[in-house]
C-alpha positions as CSV (number, residue, x, y, z in Angstrom):
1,X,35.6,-34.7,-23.2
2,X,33.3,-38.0,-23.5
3,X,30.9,-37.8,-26.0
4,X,27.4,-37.4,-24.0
5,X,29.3,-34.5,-22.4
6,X,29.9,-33.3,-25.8
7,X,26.4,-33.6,-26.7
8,X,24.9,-32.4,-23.5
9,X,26.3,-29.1,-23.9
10,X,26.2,-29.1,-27.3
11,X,22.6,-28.7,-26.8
12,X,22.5,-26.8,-23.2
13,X,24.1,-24.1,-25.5
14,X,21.7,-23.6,-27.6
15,X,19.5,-22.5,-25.0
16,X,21.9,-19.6,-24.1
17,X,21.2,-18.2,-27.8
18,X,23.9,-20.4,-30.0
19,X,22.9,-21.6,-33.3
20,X,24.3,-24.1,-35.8
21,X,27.9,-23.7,-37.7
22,X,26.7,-26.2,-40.5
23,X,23.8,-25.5,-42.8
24,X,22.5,-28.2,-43.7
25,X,21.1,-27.4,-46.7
26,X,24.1,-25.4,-48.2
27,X,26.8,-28.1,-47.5
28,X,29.4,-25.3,-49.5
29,X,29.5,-22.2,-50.4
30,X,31.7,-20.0,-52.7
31,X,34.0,-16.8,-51.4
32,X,34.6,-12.9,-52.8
33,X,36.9,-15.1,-54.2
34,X,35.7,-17.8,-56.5
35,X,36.8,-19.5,-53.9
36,X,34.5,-22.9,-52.7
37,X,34.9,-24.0,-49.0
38,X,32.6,-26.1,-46.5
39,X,29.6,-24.6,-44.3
40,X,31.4,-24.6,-40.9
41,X,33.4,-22.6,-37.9
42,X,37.0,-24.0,-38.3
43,X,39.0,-24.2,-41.4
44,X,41.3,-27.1,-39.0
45,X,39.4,-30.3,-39.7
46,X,41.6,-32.6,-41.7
47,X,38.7,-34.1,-44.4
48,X,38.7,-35.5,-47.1
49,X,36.0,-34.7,-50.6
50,X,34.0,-37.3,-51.9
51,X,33.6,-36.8,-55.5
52,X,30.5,-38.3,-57.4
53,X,31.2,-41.7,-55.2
54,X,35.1,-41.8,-55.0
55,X,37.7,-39.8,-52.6
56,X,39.4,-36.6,-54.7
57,X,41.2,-33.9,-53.1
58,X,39.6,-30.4,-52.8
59,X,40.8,-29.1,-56.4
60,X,40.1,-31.6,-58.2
61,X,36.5,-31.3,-57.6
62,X,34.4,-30.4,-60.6
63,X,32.8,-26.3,-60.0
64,X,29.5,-25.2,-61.6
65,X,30.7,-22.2,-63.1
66,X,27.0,-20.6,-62.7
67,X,26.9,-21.0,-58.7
68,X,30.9,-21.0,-58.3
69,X,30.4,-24.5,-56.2
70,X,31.0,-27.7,-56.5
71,X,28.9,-30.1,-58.8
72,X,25.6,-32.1,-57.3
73,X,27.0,-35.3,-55.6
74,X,29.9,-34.2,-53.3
75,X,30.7,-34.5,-50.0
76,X,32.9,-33.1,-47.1
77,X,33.9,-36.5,-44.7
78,X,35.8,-35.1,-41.8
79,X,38.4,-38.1,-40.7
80,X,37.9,-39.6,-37.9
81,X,41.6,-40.1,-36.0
82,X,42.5,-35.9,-35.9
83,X,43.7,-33.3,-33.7
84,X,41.5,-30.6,-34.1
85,X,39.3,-29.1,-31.3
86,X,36.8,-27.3,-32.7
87,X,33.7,-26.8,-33.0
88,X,31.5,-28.5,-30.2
89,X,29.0,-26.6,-32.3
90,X,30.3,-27.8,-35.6
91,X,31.4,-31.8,-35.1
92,X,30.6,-32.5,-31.7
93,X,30.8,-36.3,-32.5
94,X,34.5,-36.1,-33.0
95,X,36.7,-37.4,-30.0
96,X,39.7,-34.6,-30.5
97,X,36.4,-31.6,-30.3
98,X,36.5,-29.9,-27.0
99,X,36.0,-26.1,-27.2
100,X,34.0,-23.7,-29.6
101,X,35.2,-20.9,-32.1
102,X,35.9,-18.0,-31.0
103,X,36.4,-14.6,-32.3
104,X,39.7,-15.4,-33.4
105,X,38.7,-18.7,-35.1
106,X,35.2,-18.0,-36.1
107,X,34.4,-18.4,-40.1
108,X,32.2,-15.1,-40.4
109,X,32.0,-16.2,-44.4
110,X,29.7,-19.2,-44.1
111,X,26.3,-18.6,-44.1
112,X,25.4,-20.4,-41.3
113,X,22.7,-19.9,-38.5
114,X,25.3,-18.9,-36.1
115,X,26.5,-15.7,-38.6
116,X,22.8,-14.6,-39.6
117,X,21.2,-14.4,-36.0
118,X,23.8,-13.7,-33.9
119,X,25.2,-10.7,-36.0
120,X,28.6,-13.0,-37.1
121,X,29.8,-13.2,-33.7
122,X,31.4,-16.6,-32.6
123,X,29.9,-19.2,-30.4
124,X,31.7,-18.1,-27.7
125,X,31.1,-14.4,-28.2
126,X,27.6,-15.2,-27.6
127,X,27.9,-17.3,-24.5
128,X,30.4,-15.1,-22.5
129,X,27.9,-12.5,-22.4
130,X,24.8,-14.8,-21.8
131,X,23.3,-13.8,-18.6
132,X,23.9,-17.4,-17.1
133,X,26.9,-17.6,-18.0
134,X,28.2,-14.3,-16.6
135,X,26.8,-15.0,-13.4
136,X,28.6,-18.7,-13.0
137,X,24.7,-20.5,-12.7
138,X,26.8,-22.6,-16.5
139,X,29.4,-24.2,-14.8
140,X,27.5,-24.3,-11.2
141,X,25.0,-26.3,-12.7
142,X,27.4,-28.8,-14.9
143,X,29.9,-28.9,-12.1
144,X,27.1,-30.3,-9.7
């Protein structure tokens, strides 16, 4: 899927009641379990941490042990050559990204938009029962 197609529905989405997968204030966030993993829909993005300026690898990244997450000054870089699909929600400006969680796939952890409004069903729980898109006028219009 070429990128403005990515981005074009990306967007049209959001108009059928899908929110963000990212926050972009709370890059991380830390489990039941101690546990500290990135804001987002898919756990398939290969990444990798930037840690206070220089690459590090998930555990060796230094934890507040207040907050249970990682230390002011890291970062989650996806990379770019990957295989991953999801989220057009998520990373739509990634070239392998063509489809959106579902509720197989869907992070209902992160505290993202999508989870608090939409009751922690996935992205495309909430547009298979959009009114649009049950009655075909989605694909009728992009197909045009």
């Amino acid at each position: 899927m070429a990128m403005t197609c990515r981005i074009f529905v990306h967007e049209w989405v959001h108009l059928m009641g899908v929110f963000a997968e990212y926050d972009s204030d709370r890059h991380f966030y830390a489990t039941g379990q101690n546990q500290v993993k990135v804001t987002r829909c898919s756990s398939d993005l290969t990444s990798i941490y930037i840690c206070e300026k220089k690459a590090c690898t998930e555990g060796n990244c230094v934890i507040n042990k207040l907050t249970w997450l990682f230390k002011e000054g890291y970062a989650f870089i996806p990379e770019r050559n990957q295989t991953a699909e999801l989220s057009i929600i998520y990373m739509r400006s990634l070239s392998s990204v063509a489809e959106f969680c579902n509720e197989h796939n869907q992070n209902r952890e992160a505290p993202n938009l999508q989870n608090q409004m939409c009751d922690y069903r996935s992205t495309w729980e909430v547009i298979k029962n959009c009114t649009d898109f049950e009655k075909n006028l989605f694909f009728s219009f992009i197909m045009k």
